[in-house]
PDB file of N, H, CA, C and O in Angstrom:
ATOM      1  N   UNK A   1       0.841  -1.176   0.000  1.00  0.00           N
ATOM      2  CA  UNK A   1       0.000   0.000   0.000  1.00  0.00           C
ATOM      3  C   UNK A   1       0.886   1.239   0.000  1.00  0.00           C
ATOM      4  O   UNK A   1       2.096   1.137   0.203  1.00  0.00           O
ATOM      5  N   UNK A   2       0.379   2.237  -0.193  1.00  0.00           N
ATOM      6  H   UNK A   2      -0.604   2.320  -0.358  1.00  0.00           H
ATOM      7  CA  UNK A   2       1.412   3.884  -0.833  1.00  0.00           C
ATOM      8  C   UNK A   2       0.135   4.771  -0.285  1.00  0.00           C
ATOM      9  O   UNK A   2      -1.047   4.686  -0.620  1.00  0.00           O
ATOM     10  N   UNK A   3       0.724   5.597   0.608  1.00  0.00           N
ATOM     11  H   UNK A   3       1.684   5.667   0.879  1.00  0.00           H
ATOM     12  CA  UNK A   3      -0.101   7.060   0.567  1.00  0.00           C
ATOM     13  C   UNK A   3       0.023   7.873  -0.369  1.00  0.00           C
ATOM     14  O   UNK A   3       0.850   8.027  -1.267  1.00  0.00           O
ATOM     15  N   UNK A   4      -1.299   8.600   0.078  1.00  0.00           N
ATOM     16  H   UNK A   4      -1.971   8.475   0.808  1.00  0.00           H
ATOM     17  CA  UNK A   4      -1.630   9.072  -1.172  1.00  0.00           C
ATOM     18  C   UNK A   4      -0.768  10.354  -1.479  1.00  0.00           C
ATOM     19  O   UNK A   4      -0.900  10.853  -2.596  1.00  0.00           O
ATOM     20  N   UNK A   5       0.001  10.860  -0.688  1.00  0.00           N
ATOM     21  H   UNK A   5       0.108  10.454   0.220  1.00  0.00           H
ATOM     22  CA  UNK A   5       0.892  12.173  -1.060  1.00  0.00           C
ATOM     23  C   UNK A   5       2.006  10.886  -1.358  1.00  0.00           C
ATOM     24  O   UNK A   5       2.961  11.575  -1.714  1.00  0.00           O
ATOM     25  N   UNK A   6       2.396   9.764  -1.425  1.00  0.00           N
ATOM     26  H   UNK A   6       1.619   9.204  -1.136  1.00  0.00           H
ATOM     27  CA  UNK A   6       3.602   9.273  -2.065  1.00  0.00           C
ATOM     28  C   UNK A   6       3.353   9.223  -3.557  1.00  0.00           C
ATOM     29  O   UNK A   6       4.197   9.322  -4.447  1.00  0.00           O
ATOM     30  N   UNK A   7       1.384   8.964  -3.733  1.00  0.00           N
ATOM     31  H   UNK A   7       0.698   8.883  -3.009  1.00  0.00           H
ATOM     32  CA  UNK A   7       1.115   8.779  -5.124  1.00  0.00           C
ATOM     33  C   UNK A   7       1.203   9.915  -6.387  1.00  0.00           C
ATOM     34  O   UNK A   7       1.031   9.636  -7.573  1.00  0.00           O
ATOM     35  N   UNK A   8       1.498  11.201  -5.869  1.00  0.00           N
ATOM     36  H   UNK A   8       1.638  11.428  -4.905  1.00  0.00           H
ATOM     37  CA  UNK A   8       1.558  12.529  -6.237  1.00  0.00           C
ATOM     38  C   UNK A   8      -0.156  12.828  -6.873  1.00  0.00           C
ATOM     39  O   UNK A   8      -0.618  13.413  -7.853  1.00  0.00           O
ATOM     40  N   UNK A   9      -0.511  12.355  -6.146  1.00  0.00           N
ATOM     41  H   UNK A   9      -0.136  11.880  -5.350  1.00  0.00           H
ATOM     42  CA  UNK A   9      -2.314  12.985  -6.070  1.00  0.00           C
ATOM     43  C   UNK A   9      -2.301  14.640  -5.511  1.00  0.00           C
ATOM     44  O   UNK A   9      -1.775  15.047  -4.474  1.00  0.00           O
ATOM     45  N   UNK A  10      -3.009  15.396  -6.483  1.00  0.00           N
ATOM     46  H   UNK A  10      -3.436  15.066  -7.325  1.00  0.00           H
ATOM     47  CA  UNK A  10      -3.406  16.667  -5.667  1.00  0.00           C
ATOM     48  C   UNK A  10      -4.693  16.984  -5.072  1.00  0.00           C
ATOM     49  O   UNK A  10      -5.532  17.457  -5.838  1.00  0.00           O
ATOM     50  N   UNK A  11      -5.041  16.801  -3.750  1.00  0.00           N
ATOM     51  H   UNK A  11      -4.359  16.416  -3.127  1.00  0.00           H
ATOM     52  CA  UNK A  11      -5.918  16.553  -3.125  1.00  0.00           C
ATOM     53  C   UNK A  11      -5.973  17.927  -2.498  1.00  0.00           C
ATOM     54  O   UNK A  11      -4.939  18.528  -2.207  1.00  0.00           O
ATOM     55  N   UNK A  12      -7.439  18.528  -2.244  1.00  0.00           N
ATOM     56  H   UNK A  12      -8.279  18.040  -2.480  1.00  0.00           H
ATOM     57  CA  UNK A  12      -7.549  19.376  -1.257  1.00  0.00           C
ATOM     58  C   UNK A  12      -7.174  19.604   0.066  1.00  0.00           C
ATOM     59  O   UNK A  12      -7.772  19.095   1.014  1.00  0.00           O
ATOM     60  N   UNK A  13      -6.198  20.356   0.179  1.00  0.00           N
ATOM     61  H   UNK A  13      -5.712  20.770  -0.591  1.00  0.00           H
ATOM     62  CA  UNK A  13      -5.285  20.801   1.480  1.00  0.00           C
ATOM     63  C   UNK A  13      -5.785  21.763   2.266  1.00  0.00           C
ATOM     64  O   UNK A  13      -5.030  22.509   2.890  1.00  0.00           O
ATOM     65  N   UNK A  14      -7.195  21.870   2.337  1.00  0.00           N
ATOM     66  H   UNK A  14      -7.808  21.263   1.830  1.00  0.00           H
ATOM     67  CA  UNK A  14      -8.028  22.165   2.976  1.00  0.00           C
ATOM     68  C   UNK A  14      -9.392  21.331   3.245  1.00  0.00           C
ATOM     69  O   UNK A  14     -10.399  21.763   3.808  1.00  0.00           O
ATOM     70  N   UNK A  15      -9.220  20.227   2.790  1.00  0.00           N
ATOM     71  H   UNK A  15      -8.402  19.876   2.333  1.00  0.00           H
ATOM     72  CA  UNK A  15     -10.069  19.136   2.885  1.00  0.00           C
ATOM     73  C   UNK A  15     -10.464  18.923   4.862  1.00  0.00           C
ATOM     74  O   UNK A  15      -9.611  19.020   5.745  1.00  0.00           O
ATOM     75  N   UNK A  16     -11.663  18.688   5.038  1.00  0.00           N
ATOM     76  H   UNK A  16     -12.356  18.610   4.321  1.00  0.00           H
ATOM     77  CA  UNK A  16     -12.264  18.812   6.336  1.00  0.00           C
ATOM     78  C   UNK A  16     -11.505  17.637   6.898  1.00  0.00           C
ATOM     79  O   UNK A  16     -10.933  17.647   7.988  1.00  0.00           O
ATOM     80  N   UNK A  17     -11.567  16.273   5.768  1.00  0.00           N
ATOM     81  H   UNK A  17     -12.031  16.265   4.883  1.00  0.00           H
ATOM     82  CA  UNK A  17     -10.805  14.959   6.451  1.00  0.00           C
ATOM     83  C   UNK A  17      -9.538  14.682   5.825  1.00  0.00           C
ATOM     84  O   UNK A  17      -8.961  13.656   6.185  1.00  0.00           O
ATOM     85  N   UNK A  18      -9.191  15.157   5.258  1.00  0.00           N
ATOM     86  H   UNK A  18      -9.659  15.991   4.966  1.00  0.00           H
ATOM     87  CA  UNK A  18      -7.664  14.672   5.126  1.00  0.00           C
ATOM     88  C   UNK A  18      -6.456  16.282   4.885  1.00  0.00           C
ATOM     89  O   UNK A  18      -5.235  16.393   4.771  1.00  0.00           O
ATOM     90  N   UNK A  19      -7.012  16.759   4.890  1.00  0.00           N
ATOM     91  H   UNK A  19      -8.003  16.668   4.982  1.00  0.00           H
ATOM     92  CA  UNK A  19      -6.269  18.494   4.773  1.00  0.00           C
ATOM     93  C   UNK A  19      -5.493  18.797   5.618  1.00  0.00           C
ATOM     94  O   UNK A  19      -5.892  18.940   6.774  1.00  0.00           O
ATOM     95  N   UNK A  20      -4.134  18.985   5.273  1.00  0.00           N
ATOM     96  H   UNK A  20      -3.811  18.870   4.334  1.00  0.00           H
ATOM     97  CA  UNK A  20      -3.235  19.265   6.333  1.00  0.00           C
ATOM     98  C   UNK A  20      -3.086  20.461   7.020  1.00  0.00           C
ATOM     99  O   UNK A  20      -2.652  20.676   8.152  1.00  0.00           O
ATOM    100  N   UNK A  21      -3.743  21.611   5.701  1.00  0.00           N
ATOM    101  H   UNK A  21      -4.096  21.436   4.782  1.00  0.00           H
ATOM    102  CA  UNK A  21      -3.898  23.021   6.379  1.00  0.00           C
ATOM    103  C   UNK A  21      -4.519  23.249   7.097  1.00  0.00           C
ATOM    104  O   UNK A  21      -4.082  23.984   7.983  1.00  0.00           O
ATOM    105  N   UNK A  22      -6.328  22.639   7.208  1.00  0.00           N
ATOM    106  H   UNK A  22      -6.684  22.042   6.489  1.00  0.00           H
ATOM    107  CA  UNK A  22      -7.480  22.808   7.865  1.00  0.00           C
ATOM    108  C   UNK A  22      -7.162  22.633   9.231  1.00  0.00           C
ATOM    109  O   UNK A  22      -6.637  21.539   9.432  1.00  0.00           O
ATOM    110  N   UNK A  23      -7.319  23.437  10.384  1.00  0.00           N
ATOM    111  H   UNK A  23      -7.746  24.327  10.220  1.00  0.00           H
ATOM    112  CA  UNK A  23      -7.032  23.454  11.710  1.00  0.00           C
ATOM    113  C   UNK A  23      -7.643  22.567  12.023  1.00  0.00           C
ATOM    114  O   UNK A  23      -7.210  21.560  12.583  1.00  0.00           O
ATOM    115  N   UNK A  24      -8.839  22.811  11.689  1.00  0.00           N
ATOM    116  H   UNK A  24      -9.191  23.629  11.234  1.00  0.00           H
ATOM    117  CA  UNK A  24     -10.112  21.995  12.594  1.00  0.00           C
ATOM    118  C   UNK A  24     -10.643  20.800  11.953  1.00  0.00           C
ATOM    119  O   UNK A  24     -11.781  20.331  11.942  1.00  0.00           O
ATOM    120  N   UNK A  25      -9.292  20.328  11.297  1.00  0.00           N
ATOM    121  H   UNK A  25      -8.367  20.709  11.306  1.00  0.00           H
ATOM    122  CA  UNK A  25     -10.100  19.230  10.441  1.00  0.00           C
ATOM    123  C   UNK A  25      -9.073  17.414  11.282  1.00  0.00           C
ATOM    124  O   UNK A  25      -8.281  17.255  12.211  1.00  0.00           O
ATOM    125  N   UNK A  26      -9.677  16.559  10.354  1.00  0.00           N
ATOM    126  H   UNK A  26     -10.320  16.688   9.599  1.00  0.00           H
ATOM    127  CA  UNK A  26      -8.857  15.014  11.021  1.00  0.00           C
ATOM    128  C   UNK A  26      -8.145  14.397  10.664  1.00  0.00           C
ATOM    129  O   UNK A  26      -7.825  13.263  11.020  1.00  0.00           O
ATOM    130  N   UNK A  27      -7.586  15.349   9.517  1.00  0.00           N
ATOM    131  H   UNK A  27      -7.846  16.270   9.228  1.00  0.00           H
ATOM    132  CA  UNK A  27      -6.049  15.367   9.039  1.00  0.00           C
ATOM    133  C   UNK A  27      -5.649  13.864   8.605  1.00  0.00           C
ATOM    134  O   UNK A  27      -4.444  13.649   8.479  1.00  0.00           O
ATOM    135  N   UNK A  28      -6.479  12.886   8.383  1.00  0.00           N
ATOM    136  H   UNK A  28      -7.458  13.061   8.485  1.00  0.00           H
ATOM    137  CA  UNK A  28      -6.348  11.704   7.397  1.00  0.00           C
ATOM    138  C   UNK A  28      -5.494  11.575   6.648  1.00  0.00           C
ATOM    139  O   UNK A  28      -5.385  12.272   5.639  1.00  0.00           O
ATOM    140  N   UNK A  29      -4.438  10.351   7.084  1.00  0.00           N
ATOM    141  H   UNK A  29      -4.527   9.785   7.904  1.00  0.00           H
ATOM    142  CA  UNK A  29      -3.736  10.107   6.063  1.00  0.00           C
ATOM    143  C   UNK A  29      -4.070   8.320   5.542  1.00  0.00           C
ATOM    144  O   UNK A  29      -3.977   7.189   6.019  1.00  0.00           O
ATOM    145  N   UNK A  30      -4.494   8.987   4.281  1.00  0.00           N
ATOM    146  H   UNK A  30      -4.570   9.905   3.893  1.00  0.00           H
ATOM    147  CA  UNK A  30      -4.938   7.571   3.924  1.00  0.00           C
ATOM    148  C   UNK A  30      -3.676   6.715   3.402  1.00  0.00           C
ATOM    149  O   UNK A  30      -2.730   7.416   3.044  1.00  0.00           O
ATOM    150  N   UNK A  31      -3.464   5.059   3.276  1.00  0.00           N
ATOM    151  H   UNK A  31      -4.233   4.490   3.567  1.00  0.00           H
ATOM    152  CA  UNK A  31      -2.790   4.082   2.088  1.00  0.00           C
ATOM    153  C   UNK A  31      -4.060   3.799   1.487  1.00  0.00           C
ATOM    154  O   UNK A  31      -5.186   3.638   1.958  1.00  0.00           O
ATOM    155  N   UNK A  32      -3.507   3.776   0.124  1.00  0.00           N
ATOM    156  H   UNK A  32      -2.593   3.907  -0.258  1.00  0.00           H
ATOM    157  CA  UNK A  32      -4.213   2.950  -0.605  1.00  0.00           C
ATOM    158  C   UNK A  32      -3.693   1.677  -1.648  1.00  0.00           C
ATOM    159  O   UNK A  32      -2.476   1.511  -1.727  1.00  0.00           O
ATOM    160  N   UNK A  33      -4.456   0.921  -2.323  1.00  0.00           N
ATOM    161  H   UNK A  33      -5.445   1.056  -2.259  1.00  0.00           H
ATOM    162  CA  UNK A  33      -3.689  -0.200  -2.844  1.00  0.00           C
ATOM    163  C   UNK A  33      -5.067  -0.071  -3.875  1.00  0.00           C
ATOM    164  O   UNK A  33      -6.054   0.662  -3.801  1.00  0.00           O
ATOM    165  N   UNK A  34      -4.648  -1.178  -4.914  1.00  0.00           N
ATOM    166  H   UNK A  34      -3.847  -1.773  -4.973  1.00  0.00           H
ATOM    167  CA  UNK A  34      -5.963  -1.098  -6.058  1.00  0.00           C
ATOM    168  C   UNK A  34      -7.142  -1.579  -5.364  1.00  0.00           C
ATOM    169  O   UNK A  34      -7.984  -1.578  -6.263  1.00  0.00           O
ATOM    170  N   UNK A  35      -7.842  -2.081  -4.073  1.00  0.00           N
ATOM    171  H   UNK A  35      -7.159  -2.082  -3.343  1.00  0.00           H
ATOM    172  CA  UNK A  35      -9.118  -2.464  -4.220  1.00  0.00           C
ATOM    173  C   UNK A  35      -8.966  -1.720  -2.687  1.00  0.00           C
ATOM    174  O   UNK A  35      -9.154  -2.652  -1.904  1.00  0.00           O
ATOM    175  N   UNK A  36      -8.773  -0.769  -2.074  1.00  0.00           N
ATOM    176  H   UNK A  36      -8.620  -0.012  -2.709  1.00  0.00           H
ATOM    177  CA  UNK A  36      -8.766  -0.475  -0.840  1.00  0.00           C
ATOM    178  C   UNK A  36      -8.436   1.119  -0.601  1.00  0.00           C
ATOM    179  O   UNK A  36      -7.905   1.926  -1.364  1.00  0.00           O
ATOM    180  N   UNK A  37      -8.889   1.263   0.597  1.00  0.00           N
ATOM    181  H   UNK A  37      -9.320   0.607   1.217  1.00  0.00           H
ATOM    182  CA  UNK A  37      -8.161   2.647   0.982  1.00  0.00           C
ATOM    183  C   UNK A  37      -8.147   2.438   2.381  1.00  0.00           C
ATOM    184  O   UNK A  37      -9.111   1.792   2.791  1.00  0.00           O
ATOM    185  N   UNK A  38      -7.206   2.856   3.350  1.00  0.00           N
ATOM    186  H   UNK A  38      -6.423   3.381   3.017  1.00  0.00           H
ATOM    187  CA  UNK A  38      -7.756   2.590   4.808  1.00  0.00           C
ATOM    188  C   UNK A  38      -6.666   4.200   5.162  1.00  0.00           C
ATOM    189  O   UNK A  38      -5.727   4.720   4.560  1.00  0.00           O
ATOM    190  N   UNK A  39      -7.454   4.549   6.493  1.00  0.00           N
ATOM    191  H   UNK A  39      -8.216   4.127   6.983  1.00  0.00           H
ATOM    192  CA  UNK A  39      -6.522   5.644   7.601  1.00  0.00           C
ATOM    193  C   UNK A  39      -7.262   5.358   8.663  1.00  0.00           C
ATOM    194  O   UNK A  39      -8.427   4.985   8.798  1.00  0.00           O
ATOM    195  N   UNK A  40      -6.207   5.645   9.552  1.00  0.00           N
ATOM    196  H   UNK A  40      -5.260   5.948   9.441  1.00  0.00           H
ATOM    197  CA  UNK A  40      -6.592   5.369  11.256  1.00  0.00           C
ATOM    198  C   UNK A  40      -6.705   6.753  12.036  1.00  0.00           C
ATOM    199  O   UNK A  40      -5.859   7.647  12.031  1.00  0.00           O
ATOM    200  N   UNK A  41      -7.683   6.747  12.576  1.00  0.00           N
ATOM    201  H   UNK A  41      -8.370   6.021  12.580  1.00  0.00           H
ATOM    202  CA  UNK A  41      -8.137   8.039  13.528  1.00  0.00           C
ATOM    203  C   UNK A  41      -8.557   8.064  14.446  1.00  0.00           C
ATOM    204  O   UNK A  41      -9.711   7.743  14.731  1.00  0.00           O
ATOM    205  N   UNK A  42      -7.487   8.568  15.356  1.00  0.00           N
ATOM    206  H   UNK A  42      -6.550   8.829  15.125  1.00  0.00           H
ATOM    207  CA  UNK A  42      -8.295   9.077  17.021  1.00  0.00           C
ATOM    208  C   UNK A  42      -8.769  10.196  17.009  1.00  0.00           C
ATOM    209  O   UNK A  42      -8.251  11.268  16.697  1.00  0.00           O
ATOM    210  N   UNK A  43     -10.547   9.764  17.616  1.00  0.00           N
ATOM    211  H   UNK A  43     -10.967   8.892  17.869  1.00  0.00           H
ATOM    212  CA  UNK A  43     -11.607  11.440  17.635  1.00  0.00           C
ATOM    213  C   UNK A  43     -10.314  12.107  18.601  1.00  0.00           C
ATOM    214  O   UNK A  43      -9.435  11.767  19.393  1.00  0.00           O
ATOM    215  N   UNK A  44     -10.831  13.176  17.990  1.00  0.00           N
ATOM    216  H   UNK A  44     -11.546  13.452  17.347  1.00  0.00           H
ATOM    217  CA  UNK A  44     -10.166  14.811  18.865  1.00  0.00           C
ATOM    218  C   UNK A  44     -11.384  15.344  19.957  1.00  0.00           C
ATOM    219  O   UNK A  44     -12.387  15.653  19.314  1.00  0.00           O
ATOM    220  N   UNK A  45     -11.545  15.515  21.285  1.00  0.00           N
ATOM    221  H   UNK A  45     -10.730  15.264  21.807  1.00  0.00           H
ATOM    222  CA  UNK A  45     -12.651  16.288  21.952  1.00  0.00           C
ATOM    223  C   UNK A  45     -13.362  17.432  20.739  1.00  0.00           C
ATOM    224  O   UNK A  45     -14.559  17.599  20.504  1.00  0.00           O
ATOM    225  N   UNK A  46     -12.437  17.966  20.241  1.00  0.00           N
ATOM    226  H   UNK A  46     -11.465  17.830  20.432  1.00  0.00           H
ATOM    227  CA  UNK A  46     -13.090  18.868  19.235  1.00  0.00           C
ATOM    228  C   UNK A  46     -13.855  18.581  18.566  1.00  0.00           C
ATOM    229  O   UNK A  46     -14.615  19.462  18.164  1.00  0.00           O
ATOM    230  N   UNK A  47     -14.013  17.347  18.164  1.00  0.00           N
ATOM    231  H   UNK A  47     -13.396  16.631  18.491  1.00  0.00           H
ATOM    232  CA  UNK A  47     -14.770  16.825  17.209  1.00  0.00           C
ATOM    233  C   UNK A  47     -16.119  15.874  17.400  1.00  0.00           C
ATOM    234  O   UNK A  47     -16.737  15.116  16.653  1.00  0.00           O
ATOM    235  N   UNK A  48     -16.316  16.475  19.337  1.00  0.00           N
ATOM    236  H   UNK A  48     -15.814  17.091  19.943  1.00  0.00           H
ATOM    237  CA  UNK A  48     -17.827  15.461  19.454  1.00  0.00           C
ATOM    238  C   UNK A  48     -18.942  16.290  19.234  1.00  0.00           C
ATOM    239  O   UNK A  48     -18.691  17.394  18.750  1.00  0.00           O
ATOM    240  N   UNK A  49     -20.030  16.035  19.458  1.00  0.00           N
ATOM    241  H   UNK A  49     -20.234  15.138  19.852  1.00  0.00           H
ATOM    242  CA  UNK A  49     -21.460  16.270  19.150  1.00  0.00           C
ATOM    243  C   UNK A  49     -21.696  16.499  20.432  1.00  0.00           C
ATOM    244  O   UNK A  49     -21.327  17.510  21.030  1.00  0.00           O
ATOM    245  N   UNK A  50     -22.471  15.350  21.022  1.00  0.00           N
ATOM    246  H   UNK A  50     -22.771  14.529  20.536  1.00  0.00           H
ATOM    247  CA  UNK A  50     -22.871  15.411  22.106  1.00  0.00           C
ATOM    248  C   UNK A  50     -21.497  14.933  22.962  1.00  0.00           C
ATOM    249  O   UNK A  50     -20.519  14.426  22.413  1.00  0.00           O
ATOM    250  N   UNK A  51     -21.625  15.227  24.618  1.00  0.00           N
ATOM    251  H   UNK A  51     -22.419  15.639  25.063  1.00  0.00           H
ATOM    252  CA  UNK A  51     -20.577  15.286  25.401  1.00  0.00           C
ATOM    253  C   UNK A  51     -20.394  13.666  25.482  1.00  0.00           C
ATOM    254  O   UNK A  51     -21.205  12.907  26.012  1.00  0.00           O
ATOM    255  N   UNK A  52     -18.866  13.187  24.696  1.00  0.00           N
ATOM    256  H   UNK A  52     -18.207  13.803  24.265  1.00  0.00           H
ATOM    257  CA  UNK A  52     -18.553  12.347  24.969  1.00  0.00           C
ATOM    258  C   UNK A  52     -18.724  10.884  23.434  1.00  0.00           C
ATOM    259  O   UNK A  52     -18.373   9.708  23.338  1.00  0.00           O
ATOM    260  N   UNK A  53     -19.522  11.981  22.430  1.00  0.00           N
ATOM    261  H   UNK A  53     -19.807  12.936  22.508  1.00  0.00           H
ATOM    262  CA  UNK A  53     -19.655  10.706  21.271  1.00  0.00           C
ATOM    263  C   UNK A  53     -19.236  11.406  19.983  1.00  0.00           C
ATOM    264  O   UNK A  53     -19.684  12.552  19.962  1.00  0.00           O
ATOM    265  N   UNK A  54     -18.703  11.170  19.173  1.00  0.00           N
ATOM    266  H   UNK A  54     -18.339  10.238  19.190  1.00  0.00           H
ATOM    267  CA  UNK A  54     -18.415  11.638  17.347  1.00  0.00           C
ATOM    268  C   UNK A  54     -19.522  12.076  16.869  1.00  0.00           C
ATOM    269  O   UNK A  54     -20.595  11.516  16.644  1.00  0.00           O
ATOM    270  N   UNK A  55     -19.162  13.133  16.734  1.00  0.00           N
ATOM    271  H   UNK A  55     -18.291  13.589  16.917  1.00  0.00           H
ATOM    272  CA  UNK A  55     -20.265  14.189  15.578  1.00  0.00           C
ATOM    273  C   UNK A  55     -20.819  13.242  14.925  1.00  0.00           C
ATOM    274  O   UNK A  55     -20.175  12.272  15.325  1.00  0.00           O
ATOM    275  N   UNK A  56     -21.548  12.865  14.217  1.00  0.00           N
ATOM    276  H   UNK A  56     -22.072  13.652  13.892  1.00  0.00           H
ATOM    277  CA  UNK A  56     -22.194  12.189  13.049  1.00  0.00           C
ATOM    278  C   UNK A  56     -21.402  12.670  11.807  1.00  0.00           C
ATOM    279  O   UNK A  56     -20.696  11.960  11.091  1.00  0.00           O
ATOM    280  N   UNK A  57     -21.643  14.019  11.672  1.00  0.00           N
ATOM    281  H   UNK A  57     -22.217  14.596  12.253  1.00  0.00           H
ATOM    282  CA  UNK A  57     -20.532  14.653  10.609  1.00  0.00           C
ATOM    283  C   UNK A  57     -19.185  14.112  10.447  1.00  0.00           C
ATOM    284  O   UNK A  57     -18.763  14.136   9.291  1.00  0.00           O
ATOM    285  N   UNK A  58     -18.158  13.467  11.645  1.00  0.00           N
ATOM    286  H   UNK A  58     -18.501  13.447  12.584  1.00  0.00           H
ATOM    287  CA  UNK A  58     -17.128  13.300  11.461  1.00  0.00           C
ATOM    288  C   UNK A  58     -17.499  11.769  10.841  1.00  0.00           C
ATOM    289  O   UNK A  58     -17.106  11.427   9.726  1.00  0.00           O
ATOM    290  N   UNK A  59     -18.049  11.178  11.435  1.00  0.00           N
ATOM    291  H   UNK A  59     -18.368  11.457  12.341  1.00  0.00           H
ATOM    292  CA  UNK A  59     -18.492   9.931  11.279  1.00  0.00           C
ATOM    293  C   UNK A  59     -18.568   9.879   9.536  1.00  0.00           C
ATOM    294  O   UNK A  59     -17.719   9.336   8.829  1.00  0.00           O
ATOM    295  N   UNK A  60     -19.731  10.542   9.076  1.00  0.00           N
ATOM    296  H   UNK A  60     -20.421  10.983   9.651  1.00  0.00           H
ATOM    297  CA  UNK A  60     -20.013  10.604   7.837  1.00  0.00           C
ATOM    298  C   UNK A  60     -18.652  10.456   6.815  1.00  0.00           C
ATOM    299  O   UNK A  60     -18.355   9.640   5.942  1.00  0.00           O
ATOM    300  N   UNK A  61     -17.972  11.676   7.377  1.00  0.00           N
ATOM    301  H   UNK A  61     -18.213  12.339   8.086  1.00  0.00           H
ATOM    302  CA  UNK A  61     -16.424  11.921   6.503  1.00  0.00           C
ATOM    303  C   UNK A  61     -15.566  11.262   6.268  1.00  0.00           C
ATOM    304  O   UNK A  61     -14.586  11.408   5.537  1.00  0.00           O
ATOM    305  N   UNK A  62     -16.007  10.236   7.090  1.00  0.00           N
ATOM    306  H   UNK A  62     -16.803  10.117   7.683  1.00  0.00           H
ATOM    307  CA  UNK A  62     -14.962   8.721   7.461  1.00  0.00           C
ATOM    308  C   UNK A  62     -15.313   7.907   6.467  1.00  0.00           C
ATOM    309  O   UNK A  62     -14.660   7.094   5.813  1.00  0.00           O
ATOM    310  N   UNK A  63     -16.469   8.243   6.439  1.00  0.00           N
ATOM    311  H   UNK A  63     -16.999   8.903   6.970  1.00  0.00           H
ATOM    312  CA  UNK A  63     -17.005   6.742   4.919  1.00  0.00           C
ATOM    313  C   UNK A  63     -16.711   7.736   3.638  1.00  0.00           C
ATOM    314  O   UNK A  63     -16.877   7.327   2.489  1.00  0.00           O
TER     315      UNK A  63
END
């Protein structure tokens, strides 16, 4: 598997889930391979909904 900045993809660098500029974003770094993509993420407090669970929104961004 190869990330995707090894693949020279130009991806939005302000992207909410993988954007390295975006402060407030979850900064995803995906591998990918031909039938896959995977990245691993620990929620940030910043990023719950209700006290103590994942926005739905972040949730969403994940799929």
């Amino acid at each position: 598997m190869a990330r995707l900045s090894e693949l020279g993809i130009d991806f939005q660098h302000w992207c909410f889930a993988c954007g390295r500029l975006n402060p407030g974003g979850m900064h995803l770094d995906f591998e990918v391979s031909r039938d896959r993509a995977e990245a691993r993420y620990t929620a940030l407090e910043r990023h719950q909904g209700y006290d103590g669970l994942l926005h739905g929104g972040v949730v969403t961004a994940m799929l």
